[in-house]
TIBAFI-581777 format. One record per residue: residue number from 1; residue in three letters; x, y, z of N, C-alpha, C in turn. Coordinates in nm, 4 decimals, padded with zeros to 6 digits, m for minus. Example, Ala and Ser with C-alpha at 12.3 -4.5 7.8 and 13.67 -1.06 7.14 Angstrom:
2
   seq   type        nc1        nc2        nc3       cac1       cac2       cac3        cc1        cc2        cc3
     1    ALA    01.3190   m00.5690    00.7800    01.2300   m00.4500    00.7800    01.3200   m00.3300    00.7800
     2    SER    01.2850   m00.2250    00.7080    01.3670   m00.1060    00.7140    01.2900    00.0030    00.7870
//
This chain:
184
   seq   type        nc1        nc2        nc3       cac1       cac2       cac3        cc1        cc2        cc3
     1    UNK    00.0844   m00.1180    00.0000    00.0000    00.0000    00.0000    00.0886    00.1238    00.0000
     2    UNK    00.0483    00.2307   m00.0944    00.1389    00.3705   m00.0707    00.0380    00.4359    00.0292
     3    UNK    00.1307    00.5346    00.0909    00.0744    00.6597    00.2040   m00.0624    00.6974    00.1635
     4    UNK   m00.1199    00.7485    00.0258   m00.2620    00.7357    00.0420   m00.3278    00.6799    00.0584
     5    UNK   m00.3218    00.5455    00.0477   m00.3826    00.4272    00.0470   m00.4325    00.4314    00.1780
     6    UNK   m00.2842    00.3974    00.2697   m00.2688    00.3882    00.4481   m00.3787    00.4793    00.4966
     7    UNK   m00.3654    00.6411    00.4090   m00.4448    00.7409    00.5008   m00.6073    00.7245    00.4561
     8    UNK   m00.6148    00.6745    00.3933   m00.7535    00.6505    00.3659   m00.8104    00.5017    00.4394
     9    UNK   m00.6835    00.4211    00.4721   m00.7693    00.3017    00.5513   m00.8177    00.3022    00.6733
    10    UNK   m00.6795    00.4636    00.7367   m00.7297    00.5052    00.8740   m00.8083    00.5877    00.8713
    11    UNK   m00.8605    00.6545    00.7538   m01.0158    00.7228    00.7852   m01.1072    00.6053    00.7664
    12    UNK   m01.0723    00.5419    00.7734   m01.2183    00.4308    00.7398   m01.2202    00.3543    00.8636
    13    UNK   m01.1086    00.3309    00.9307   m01.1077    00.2960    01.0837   m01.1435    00.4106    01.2010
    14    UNK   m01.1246    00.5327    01.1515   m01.1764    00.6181    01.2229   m01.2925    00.6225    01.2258
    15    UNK   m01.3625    00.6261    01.1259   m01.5273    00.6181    01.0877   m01.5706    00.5090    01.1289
    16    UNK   m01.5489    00.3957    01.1520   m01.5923    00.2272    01.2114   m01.5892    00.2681    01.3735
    17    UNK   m01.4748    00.3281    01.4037   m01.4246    00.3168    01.5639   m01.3736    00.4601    01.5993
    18    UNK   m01.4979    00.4752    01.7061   m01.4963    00.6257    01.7480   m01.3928    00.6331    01.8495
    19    UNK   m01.3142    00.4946    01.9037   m01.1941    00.5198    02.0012   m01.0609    00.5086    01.8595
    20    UNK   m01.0610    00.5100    01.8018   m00.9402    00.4762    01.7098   m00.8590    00.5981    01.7203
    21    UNK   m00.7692    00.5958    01.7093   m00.6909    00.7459    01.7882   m00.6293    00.8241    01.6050
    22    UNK   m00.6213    00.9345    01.6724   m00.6231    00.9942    01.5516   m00.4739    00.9835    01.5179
    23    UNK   m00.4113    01.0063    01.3826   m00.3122    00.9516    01.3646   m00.1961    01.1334    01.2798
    24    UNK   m00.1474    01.1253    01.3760   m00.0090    01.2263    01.3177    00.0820    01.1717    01.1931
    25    UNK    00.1601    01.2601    01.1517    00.3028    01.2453    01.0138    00.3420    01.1032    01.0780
    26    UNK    00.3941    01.1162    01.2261    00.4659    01.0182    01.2519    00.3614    00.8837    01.2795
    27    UNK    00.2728    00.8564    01.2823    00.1887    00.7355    01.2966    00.1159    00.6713    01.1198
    28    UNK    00.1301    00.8207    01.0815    00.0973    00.7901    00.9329    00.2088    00.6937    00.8603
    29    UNK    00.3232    00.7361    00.8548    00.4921    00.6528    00.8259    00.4642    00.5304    00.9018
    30    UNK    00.4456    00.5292    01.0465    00.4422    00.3976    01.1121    00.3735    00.2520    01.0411
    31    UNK    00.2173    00.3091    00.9856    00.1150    00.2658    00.9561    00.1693    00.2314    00.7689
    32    UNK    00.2377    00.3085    00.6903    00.2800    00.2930    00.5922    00.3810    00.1936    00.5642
    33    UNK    00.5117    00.2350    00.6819    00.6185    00.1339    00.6577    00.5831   m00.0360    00.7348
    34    UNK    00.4753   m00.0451    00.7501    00.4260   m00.1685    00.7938    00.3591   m00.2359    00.7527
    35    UNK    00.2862   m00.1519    00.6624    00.1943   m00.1990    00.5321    00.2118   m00.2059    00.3874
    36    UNK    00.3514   m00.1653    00.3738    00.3685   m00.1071    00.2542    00.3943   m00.2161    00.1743
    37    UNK    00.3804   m00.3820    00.1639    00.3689   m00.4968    00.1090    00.2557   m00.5040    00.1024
    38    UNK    00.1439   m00.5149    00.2032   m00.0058   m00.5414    00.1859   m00.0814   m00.4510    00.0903
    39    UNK   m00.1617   m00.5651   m00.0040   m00.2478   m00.5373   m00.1005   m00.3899   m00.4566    00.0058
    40    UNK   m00.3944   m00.3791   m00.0606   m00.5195   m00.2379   m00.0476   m00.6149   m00.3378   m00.0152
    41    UNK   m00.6664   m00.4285   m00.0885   m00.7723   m00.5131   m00.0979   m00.7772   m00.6017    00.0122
    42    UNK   m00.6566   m00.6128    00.0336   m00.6155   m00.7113    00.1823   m00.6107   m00.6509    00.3007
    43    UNK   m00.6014   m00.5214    00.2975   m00.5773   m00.4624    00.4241   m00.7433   m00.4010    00.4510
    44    UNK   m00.8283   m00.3869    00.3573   m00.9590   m00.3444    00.3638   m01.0314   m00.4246    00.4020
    45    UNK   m01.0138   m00.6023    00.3566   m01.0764   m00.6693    00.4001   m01.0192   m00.7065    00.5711
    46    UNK   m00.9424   m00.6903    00.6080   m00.8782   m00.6825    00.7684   m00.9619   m00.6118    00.8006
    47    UNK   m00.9577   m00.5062    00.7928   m01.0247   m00.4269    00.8343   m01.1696   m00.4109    00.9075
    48    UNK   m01.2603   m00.4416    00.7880   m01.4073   m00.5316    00.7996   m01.4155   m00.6472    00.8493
    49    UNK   m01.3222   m00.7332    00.9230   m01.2889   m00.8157    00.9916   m01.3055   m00.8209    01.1271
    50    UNK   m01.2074   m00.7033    01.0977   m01.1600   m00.6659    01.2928   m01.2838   m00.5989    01.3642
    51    UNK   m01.3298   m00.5299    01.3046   m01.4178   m00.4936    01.4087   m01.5301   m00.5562    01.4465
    52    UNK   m01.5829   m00.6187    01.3431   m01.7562   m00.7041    01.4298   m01.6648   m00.7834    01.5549
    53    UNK   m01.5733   m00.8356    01.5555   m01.5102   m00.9265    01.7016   m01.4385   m00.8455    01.7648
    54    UNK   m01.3709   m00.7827    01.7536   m01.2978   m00.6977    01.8473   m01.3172   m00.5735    01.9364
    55    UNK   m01.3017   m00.5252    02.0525   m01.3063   m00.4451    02.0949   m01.1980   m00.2887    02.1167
    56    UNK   m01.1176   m00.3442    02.0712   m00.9896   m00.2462    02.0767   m00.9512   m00.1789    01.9259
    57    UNK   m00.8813   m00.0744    01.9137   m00.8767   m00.0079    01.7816   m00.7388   m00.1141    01.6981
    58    UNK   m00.8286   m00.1112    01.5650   m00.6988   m00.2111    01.5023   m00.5624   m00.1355    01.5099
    59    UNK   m00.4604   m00.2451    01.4830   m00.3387   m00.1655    01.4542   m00.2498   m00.2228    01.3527
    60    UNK   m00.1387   m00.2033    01.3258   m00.0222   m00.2434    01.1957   m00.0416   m00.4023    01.1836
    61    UNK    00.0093   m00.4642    01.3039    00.0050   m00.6218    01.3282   m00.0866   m00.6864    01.2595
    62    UNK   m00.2463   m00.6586    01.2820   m00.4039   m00.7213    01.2813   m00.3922   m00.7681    01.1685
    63    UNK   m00.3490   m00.6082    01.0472   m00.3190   m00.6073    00.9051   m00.2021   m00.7113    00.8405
    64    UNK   m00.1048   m00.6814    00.9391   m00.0124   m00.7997    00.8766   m00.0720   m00.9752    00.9024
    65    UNK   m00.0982   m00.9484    01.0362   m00.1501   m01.1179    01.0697   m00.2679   m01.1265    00.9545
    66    UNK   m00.3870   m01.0795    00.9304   m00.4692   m01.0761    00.8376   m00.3785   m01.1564    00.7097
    67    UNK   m00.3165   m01.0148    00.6337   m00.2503   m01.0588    00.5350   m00.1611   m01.2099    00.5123
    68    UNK   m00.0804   m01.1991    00.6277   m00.0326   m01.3948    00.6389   m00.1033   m01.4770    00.6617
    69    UNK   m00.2358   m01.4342    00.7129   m00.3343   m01.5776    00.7439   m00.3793   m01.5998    00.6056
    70    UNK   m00.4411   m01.4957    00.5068   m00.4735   m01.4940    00.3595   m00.3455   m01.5706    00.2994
    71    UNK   m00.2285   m01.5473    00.2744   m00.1103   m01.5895    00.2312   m00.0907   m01.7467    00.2660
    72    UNK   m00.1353   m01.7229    00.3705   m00.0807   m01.9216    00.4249   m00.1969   m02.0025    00.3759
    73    UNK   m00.3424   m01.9573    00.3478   m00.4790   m02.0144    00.2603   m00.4702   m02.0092    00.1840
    74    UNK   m00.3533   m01.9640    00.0796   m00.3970   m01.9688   m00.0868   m00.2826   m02.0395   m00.0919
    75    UNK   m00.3625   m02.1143   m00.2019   m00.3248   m02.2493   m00.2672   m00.2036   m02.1946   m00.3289
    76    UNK   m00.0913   m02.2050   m00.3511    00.0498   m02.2226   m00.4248    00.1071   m02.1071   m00.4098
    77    UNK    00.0624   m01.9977   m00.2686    00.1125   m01.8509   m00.2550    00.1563   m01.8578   m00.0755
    78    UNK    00.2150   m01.9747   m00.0146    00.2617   m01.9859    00.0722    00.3670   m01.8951    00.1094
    79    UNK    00.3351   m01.7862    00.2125    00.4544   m01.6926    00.2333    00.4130   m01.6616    00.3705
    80    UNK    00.5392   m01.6179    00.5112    00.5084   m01.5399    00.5934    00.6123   m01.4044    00.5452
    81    UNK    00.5148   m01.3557    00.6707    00.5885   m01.2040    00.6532    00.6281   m01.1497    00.8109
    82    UNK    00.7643   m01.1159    00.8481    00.7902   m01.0864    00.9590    00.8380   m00.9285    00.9763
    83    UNK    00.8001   m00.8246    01.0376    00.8003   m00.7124    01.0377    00.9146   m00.6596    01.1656
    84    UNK    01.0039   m00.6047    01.1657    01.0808   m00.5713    01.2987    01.0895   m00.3922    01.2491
    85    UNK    01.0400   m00.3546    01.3283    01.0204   m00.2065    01.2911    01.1803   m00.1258    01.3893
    86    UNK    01.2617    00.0137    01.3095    01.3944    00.0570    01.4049    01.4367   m00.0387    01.3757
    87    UNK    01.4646   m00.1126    01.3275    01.5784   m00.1968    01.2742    01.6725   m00.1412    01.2053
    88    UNK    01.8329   m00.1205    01.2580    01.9019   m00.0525    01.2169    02.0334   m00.0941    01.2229
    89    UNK    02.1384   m00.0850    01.1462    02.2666   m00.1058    01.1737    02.3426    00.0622    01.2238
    90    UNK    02.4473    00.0339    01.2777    02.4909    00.1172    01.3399    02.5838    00.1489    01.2005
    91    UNK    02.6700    00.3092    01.1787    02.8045    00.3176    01.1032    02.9263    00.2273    01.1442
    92    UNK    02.9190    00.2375    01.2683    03.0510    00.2183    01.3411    03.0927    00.0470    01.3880
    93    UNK    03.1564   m00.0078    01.3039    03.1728   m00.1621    01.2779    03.1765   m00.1660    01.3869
    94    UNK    03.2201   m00.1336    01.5657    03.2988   m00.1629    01.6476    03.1157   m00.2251    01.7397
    95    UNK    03.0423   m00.1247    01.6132    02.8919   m00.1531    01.7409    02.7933   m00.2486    01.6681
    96    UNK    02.8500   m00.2957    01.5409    02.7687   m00.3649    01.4403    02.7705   m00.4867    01.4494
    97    UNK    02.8311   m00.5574    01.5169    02.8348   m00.6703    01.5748    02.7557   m00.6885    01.6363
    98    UNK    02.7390   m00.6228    01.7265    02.6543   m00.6416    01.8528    02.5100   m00.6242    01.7933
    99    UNK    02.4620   m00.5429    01.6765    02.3552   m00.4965    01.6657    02.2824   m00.6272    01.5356
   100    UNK    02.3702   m00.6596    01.4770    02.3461   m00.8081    01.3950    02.3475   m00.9107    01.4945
   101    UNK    02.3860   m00.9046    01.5824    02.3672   m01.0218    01.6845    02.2261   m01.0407    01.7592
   102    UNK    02.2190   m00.8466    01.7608    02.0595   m00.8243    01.8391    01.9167   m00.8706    01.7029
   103    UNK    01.9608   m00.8311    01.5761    01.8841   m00.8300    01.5511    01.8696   m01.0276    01.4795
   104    UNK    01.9721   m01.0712    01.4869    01.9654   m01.2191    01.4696    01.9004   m01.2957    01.6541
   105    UNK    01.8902   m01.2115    01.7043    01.7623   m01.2667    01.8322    01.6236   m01.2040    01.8538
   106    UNK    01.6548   m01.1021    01.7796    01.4971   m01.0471    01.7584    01.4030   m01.1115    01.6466
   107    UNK    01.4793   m01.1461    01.5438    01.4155   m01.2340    01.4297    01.3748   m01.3589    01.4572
   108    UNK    01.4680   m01.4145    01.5413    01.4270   m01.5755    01.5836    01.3023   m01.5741    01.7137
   109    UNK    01.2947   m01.4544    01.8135    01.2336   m01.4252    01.9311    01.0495   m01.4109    01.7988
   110    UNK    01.0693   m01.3133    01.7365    00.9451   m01.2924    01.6112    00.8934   m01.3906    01.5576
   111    UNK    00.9771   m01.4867    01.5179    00.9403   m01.6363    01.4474    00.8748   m01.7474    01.5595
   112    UNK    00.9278   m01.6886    01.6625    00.8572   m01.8042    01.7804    00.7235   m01.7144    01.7901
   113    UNK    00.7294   m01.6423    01.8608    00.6418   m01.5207    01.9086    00.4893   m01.5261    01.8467
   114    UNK    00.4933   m01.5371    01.6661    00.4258   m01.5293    01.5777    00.3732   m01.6832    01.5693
   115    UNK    00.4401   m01.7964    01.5791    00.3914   m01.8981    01.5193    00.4357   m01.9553    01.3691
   116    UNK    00.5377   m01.9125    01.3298    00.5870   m01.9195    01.1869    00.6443   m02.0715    01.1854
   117    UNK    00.5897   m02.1068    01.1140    00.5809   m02.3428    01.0857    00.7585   m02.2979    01.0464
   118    UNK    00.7831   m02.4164    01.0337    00.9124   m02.4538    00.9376    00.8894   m02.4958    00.8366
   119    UNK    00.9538   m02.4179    00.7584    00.9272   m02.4079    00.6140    00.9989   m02.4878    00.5625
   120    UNK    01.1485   m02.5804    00.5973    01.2258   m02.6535    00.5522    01.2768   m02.5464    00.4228
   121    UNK    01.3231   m02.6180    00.3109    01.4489   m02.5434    00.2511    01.3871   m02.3847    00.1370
   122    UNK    01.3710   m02.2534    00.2167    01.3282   m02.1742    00.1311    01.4100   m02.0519    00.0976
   123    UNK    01.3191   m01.9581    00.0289    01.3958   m01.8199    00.0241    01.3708   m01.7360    00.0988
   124    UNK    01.4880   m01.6195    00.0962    01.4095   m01.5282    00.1879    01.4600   m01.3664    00.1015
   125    UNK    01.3077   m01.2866    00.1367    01.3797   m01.1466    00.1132    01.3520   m01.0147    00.2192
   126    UNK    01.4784   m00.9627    00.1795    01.4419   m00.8461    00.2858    01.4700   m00.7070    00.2360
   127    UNK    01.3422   m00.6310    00.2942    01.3229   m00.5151    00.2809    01.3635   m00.4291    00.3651
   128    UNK    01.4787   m00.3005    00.3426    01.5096   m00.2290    00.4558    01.4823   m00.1088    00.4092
   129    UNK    01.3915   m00.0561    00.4797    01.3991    00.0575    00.4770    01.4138    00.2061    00.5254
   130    UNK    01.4715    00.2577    00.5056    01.5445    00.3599    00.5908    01.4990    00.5278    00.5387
   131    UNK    01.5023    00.5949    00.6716    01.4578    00.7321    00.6352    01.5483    00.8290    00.5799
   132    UNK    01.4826    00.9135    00.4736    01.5647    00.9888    00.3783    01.6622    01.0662    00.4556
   133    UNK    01.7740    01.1037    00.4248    01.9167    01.1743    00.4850    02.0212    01.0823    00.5480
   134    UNK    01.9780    00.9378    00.5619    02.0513    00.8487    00.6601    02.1449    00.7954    00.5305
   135    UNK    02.2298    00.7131    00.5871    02.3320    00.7036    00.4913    02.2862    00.5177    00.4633
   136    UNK    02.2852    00.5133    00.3174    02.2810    00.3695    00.2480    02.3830    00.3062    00.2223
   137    UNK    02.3284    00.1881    00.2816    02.4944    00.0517    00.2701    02.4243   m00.0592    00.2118
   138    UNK    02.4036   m00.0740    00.0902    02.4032   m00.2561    00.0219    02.4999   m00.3326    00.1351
   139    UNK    02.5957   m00.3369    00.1798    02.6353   m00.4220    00.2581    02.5928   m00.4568    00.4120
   140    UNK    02.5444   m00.3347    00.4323    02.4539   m00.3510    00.5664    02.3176   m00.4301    00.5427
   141    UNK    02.2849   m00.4104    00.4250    02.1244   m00.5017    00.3989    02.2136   m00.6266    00.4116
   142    UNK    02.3057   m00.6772    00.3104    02.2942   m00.8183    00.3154    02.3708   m00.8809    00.4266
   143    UNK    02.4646   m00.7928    00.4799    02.4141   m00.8535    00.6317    02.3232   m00.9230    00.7200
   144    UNK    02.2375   m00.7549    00.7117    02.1004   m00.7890    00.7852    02.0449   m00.9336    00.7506
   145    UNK    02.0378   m00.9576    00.6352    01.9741   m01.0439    00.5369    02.0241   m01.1889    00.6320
   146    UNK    02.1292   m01.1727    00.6219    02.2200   m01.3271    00.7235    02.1959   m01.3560    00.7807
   147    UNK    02.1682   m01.2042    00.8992    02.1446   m01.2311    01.0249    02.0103   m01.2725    01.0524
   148    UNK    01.9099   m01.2227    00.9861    01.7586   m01.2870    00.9899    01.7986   m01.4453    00.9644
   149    UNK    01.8509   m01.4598    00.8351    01.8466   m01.6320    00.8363    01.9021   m01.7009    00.9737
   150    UNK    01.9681   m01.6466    00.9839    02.0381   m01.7338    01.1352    01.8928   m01.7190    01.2246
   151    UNK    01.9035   m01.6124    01.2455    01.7735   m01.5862    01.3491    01.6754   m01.7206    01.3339
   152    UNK    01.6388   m01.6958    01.2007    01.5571   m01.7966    01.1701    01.5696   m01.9452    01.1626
   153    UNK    01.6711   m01.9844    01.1600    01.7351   m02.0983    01.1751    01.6890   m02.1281    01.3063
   154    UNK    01.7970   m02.0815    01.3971    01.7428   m02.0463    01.5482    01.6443   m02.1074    01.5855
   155    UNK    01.4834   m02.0285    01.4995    01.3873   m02.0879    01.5387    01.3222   m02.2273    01.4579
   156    UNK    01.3951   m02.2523    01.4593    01.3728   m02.4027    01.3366    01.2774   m02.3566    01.2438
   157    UNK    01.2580   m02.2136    01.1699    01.1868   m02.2303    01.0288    01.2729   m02.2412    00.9502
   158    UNK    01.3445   m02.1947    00.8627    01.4583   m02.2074    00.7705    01.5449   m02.3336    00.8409
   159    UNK    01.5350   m02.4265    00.7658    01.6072   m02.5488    00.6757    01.7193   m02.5398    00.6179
   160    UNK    01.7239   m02.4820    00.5164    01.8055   m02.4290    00.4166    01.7725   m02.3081    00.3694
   161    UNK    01.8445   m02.2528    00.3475    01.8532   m02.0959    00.2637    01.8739   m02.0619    00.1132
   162    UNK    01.8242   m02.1397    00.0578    01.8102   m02.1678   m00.1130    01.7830   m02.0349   m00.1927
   163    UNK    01.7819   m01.9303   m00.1936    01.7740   m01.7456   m00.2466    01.7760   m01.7289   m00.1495
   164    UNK    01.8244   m01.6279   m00.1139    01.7856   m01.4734   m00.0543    01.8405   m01.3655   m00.1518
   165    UNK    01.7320   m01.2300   m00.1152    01.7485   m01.1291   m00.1851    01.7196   m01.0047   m00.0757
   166    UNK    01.7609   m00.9192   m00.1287    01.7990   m00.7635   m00.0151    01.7779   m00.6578   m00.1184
   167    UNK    01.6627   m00.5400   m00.0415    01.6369   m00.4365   m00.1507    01.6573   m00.3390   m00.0206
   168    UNK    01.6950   m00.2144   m00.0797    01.6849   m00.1000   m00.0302    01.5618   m00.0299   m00.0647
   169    UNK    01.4740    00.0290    00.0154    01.3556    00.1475    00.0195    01.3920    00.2613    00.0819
   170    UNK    01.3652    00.3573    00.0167    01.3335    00.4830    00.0981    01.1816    00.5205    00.1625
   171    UNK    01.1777    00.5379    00.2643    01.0319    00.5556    00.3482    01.0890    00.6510    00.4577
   172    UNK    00.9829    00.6656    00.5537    00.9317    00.7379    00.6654    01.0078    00.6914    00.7948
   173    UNK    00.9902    00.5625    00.7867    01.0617    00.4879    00.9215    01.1725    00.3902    00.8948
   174    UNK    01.2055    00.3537    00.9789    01.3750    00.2207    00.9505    01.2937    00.0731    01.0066
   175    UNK    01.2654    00.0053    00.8729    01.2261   m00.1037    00.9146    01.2647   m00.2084    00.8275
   176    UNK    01.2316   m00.3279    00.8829    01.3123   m00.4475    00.8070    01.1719   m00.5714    00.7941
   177    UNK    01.1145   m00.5497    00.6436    01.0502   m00.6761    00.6228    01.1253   m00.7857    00.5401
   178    UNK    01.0479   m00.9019    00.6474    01.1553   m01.0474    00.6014    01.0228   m01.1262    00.5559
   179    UNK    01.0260   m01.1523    00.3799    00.9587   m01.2456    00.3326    01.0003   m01.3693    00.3277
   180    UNK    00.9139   m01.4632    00.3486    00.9709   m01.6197    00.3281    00.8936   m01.6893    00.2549
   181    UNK    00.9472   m01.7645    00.1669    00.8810   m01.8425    00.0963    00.9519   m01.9723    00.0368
   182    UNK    00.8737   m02.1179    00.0950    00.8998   m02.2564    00.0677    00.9590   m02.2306   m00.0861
   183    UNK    01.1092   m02.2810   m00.0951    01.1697   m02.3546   m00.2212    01.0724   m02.4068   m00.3407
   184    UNK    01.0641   m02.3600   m00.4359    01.0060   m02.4627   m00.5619    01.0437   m02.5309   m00.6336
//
């Protein structure tokens, strides 16, 4: 979904749910860089979902869990999607260790957390995206990229690591989506 999309799904959650909190620049980016894989159509139907059962105002998650529960029901489109939002490498190699280490236990802590099966031998890709003025490293993505697989290893989904791929985005917030998808 692009930023209009997002701002039009939270007027439509505003209009459903008179507690839904109103949303600033910075909740708008939040709501964007978390959605910004989910189909419009997918996040609308979440939407109309959540509220006849729920009592609380939806949020980023509902949409993503939505979207992977759709993803894991269709026939030959098996994928999760794991979201770690501030996901960041540091400049300074001396602290980048430590911060690929953190984020290779935050990925595996997400994969338990969530419920993500073992997929045995698949691919994976990751999306980083980082806010405009910050400085871009292709080598810091495919890092990152590693360190999720380990993570994931960790949690016994990844088997084998048969592709991975690493894109850079420019967005609003610093976040890291990790697609997975069973080997063909």
């Amino acid at each position: 979904m692009n930023r209009a999309q997002v701002a039009a799904l939270l007027a439509a959650a505003a209009a459903l749910d008179p507690a839904f909190p109103p949303q600033d620049d910075a909740g708008l980016a939040t709501w964007a860089a978390h959605l910004a894989d989910v189909p419009v159509t997918t996040a609308i139907e979440a939407l109309r979902t959540h509220y006849p059962d729920r009592a609380r105002p939806i949020v980023p998650t509902d949409v993503v869990a939505y979207w992977q529960s759709t993803l894991a029901h269709s026939p030959g489109r098996r994928c999760t999607v794991l979201v770690l939002p501030n996901a960041r490498l540091p400049a300074d190699p001396r602290h980048r260790v430590q911060a690929l280490t953190d984020l290779r236990a935050a990925t595996a802590t997400l994969a338990r957390a969530t419920g993500v099966p073992p997929l045995g031998p698949c691919a994976l890709r990751l999306r980083w995206t980082v806010p405009d003025g910050h400085r871009r490293d292709p080598d810091h993505v495919t890092a990152s990229v590693m360190a999720c697989a380990d993570g994931l290893a960790d949690a016994g989904v990844l088997e084998e690591l048969v592709d991975h791929g690493a894109e850079l985005a420019r967005g609003d917030a610093p976040t890291l989506v990790i697609e997975l998808r069973p080997a063909l």
